[in-house]
C-alpha positions in Angstrom: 0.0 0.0 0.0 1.5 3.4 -0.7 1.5 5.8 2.0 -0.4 9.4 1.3 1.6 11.1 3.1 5.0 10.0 0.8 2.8 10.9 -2.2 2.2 14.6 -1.0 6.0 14.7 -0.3 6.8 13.2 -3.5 4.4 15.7 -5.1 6.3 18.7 -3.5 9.3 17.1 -4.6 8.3 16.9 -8.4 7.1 20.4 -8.1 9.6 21.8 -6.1 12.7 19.8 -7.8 15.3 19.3 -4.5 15.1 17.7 -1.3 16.1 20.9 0.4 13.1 22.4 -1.2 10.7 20.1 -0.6 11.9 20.0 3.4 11.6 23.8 3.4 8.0 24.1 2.0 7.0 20.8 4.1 9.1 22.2 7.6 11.0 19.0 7.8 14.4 17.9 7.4 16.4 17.0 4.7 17.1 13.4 5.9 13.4 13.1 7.1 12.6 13.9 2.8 15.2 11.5 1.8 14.2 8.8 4.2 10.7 9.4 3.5 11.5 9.3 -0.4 13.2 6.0 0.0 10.2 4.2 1.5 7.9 5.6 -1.1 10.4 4.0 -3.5 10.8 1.0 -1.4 6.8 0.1 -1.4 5.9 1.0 -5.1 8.9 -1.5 -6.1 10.1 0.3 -8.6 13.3 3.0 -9.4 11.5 6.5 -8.6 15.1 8.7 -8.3 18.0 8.9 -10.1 21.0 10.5 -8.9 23.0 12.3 -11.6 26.2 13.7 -9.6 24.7 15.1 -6.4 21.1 15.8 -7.6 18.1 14.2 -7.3 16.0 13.2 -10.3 12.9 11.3 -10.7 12.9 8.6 -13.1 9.7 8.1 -15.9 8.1 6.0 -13.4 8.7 8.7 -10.9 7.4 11.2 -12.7 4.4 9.2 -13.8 3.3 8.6 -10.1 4.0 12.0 -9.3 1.2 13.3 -11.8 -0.8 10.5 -10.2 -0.6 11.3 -6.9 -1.7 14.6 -7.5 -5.0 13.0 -8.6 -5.2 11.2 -5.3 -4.3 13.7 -3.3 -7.0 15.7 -4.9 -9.5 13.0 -5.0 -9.1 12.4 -1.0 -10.0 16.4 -0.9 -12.7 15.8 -3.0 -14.3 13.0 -0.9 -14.2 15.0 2.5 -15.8 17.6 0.8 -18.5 15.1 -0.2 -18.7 13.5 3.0 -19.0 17.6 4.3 -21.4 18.5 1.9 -24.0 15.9 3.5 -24.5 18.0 6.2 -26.8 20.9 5.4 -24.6 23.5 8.2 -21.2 24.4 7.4 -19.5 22.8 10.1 -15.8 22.2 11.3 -12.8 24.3 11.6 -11.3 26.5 8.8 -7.7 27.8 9.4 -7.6 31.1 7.5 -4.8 32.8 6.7 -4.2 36.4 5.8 -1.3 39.2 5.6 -1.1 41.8 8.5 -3.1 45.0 6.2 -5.8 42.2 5.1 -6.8 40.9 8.9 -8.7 44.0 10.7 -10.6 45.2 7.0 -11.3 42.3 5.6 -10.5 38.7 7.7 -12.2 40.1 11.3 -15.5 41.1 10.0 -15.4 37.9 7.6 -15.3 35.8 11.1 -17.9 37.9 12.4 -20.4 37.7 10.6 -19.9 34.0 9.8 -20.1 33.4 13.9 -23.7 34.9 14.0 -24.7 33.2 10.3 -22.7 29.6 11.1 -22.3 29.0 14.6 -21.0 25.8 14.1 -18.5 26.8 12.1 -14.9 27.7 14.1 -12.6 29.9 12.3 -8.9 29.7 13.0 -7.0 33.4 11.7 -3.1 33.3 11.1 -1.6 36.5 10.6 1.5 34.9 7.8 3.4 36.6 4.9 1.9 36.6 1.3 5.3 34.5 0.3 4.9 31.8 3.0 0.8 31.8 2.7 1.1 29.4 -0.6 3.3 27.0 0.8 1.0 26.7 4.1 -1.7 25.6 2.3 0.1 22.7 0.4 1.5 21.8 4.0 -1.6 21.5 5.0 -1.6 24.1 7.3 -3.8 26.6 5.8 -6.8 25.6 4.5 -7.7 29.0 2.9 -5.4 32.1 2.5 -6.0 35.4 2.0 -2.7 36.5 -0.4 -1.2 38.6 -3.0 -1.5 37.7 -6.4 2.5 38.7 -7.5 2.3 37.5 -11.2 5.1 35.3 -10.7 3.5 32.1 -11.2 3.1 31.4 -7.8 -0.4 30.8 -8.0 -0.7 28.9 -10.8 -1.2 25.4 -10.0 -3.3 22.6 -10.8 -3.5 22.2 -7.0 -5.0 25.4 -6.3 -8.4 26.8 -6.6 -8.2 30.9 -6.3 -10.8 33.5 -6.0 -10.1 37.1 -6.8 -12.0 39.1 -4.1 -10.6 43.1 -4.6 -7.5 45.1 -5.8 -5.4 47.3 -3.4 -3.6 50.6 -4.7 -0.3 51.1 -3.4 -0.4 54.7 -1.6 2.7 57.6 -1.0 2.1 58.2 2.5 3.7 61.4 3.9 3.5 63.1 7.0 0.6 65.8 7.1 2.4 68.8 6.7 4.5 67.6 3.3 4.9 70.0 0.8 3.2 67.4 -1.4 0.2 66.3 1.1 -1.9 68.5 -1.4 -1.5 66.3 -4.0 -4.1 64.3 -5.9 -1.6 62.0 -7.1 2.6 61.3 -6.2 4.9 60.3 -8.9 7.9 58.6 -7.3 10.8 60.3 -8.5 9.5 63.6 -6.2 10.1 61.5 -3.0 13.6 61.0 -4.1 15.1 63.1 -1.4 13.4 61.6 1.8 13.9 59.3 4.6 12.1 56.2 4.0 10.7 54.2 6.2 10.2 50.3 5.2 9.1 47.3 5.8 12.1 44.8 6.3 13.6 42.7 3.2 13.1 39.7 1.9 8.8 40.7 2.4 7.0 41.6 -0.3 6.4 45.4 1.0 10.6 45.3 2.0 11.6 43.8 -1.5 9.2 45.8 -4.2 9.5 49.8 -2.6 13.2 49.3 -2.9 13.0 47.6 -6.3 10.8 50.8 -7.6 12.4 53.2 -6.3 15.9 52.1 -8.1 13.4 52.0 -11.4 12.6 55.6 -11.0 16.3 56.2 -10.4 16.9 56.4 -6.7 17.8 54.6 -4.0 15.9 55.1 -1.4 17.7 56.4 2.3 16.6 54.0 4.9 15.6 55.8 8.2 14.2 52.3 9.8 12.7 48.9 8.5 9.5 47.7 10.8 7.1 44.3 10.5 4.1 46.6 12.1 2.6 48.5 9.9 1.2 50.8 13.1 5.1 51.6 13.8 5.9 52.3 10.6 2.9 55.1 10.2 4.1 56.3 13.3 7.4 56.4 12.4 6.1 58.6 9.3 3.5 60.6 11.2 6.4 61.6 14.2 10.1 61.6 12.2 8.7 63.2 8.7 9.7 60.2 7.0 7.7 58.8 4.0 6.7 55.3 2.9 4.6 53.4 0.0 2.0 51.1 1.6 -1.1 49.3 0.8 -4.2 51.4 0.7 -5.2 48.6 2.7 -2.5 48.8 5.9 -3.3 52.9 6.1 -5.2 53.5 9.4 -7.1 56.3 8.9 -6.7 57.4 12.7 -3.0 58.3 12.2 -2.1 61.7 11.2 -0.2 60.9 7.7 -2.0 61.7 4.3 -2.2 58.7 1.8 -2.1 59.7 -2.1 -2.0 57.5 -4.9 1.2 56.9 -6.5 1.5 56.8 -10.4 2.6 53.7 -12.4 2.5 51.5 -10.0 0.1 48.7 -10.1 -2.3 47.7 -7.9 -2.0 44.8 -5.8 -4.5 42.1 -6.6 -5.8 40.2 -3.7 -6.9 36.8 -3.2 -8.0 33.4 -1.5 -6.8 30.1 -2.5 -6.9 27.4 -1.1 -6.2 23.3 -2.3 -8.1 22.6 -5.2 -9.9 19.2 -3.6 -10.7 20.5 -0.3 -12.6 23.7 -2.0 -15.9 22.6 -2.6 -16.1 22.1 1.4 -19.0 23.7 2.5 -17.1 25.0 5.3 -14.5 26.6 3.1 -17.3 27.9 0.4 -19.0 29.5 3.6 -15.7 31.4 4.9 -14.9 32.5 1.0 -18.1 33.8 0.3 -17.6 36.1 3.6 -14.5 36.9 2.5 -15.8 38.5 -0.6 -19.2 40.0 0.4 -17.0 42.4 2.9 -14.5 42.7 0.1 -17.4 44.3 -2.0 -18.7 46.3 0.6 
């Protein structure tokens, strides 16, 4: 009998393409992979890897019950959401994740109005990065999350079922007396001079300011680099410094003024969650929340 649990590793693997990967996205060790790998290979009888100087490589038969497991994988998902679906309530726990801006406008009143419509139904928030929210979910952590669509493939799988629910305009924020608080709109090159405060690197906030302000042809002088957005407005609002957030993650109660900033895009947000599992009524319930307070 092969074990599911190999099969999602060995899907990970294919997708993923190195042990080290596939333990990173899976929060287990690289031996703990390897040895889990070789008792996959062990009960299907046949060669699944290959090595070919120090990497890894599946062999056709591999490959071939890599595709396959997906359609297990997804067919398991498939069947609890049957077996769910023969109750008329939405019942169960749903582990929702969302980035820090999305929680308080969007996740919050999502859970509250599904406790007065569903009271069966137990919702379970994590506050996790846009980059690590897609991984969660094919550890099985997640079962929805509310993320960023980046356009870099990420969430493009056959695993994955995603639902657009709004776009978010990134805003100039600048302390309330700034020369260019009268502004309707901010082009970037004007804010070339000024201290920036930023969100820190390696996040998507940390990694894309950075990135265009070099395109407008500056680099931007770090006053200070903060994971709360509430300290980094009131780093803005107290020091004069300036930042580019999320129209999302500007609280309105803070004495900074938010303008739109030209040419850049706005950030499309989402929920995804394993394609399988999203037919649960449970998860149908929590995503139709989602996007009823996203329209409103």
């Amino acid at each position: 009998m092969l074990n599911v649990w190999r099969l999602r590793i060995l899907d990970v693997f294919e997708r993923t393409g190195t042990v080290r990967a596939t333990a990173d996205e899976l929060a287990l060790s690289p031996s703990a992979v390897s040895q889990q790998l070789s008792a996959l290979e062990a009960e299907s009888g046949v060669a699944l890897f290959e090595r070919r100087g120090r990497a890894l490589l599946l062999t056709p038969a591999g490959a071939a019950l890599a595709e396959r497991s997906r359609d297990v994988l997804e067919s398991l998902d498939e069947i609890e959401a049957e077996l769910s679906d023969a109750r008329t309530e939405p019942t169960g726990k749903v582990r929702l994740g969302g980035f820090a801006s999305s929680l308080s406008p969007l996740l919050i009143p999502a859970v509250r109005a599904l406790a007065s419509e569903h009271p069966r139904l137990e919702v379970e928030l994590l506050e996790i990065e846009p980059r690590e929210a897609v991984a969660a979910l094919h550890q099985g952590r997640l079962d929805l999350a509310v993320t960023v669509d980046e356009a870099d493939g990420t969430l493009v799988s056959p695993a994955l079922s995603v639902t657009a629910l709004s776009s978010d305009p990134l805003m100039a924020v600048l302390p309330a007396g700034h020369p260019l608080a009268g502004h309707s709109s901010i082009v970037l090159a004007d804010l070339a001079g000024e201290r920036w405060a930023l969100d820190h690197e390696g996040t998507y906030l940390g990694d894309l300011v950075p990135r265009e302000c070099r395109r407008a042809g500056f680099e931007p002088r770090v006053a200070g680099r903060f994971s709360s957005y509430g300290v980094l407005l009131a780093h803005v609002a107290a020091t004069d410094s300036v930042a580019v957030l999320p129209e999302l993650a500007v609280d309105p109660r803070m004495p900074v003024v938010a303008r739109p900033v030209t040419a850049l895009a706005d950030r499309r947000i989402v929920v995804a969650s394993r394609r399988g599992a999203a037919a649960r009524p449970a998860l149908r319930a929590v995503v139709d929340a989602l996007a009823l307070v996203a329209r409103s």
